[in-house]
C-alpha positions in Angstrom: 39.8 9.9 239.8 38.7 6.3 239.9 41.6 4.2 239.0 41.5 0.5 239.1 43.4 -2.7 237.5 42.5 -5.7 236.8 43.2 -9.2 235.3 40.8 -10.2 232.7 41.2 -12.5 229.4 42.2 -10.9 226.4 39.6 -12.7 224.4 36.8 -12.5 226.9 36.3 -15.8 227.8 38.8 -18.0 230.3 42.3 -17.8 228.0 45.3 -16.0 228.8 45.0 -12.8 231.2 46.3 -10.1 231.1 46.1 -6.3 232.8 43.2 -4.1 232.1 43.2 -1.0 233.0 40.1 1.6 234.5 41.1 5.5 234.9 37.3 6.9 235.4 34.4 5.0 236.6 32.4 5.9 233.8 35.1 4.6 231.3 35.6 0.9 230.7 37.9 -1.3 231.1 41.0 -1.1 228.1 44.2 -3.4 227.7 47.0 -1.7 230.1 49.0 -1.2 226.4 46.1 1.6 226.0 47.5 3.7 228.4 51.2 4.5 227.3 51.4 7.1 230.5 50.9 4.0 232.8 52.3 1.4 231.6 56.2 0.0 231.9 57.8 -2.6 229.8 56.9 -6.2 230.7 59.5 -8.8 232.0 61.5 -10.7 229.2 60.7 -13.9 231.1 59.0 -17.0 228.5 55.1 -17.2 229.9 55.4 -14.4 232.0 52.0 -12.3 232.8 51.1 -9.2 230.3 51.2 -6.2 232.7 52.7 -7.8 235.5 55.3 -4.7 235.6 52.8 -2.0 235.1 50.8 -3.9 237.9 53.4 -3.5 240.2 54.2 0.1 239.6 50.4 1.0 239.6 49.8 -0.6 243.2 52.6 1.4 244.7 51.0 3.6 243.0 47.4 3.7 245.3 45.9 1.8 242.4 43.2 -0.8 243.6 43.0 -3.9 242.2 39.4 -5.8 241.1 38.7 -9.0 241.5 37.9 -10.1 237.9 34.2 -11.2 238.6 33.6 -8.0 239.7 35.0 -6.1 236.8 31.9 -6.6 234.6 29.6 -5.4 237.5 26.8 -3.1 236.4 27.1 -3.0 232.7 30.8 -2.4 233.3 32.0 -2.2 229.4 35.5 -3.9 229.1 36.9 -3.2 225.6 38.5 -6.3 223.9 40.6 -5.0 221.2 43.1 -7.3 220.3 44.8 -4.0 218.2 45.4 -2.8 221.8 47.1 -5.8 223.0 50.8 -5.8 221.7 51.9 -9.3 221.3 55.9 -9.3 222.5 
């Protein structure tokens, strides 16, 4: 299985970023809140980064992280859906 992270902007342009989440290479990339069997609780700490705890579990892990220019590579589809994105 192709698993990959990666920190992209939840509105698809250069705002806020936070961790999206690829678990087959033919899938694209979804909000890290998609995957409830992935991710962990963020950090209580004001401005902290959205998936900054799942992004350290996932790395010890094996998961490989993508540098964000690279994410929409090849017709890469990266889904945006702000109902995915819990706001805490």
């Amino acid at each position: 299985m192709n698993r990959q992270m990666c920190w992209l902007s939840k509105s698809g342009n250069d705002g806020e970023k936070i961790l999206y989440l690829q678990v087959e290479a033919n899938k694209g990339w979804r909000p890290y809140t998609a995957y409830p069997q992935f991710a962990v609780p963020d950090y209580q700490i004001p401005g902290g980064s959205k998936g900054w705890a799942t992004y350290q579990k996932l790395l010890k892990a094996g998961w490989t992280l993508v540098p964000s220019a690279r994410a929409n590579e090849f017709g890469t589809q990266v889904e945006y859906s702000e109902s995915m994105v819990q706001n805490q």
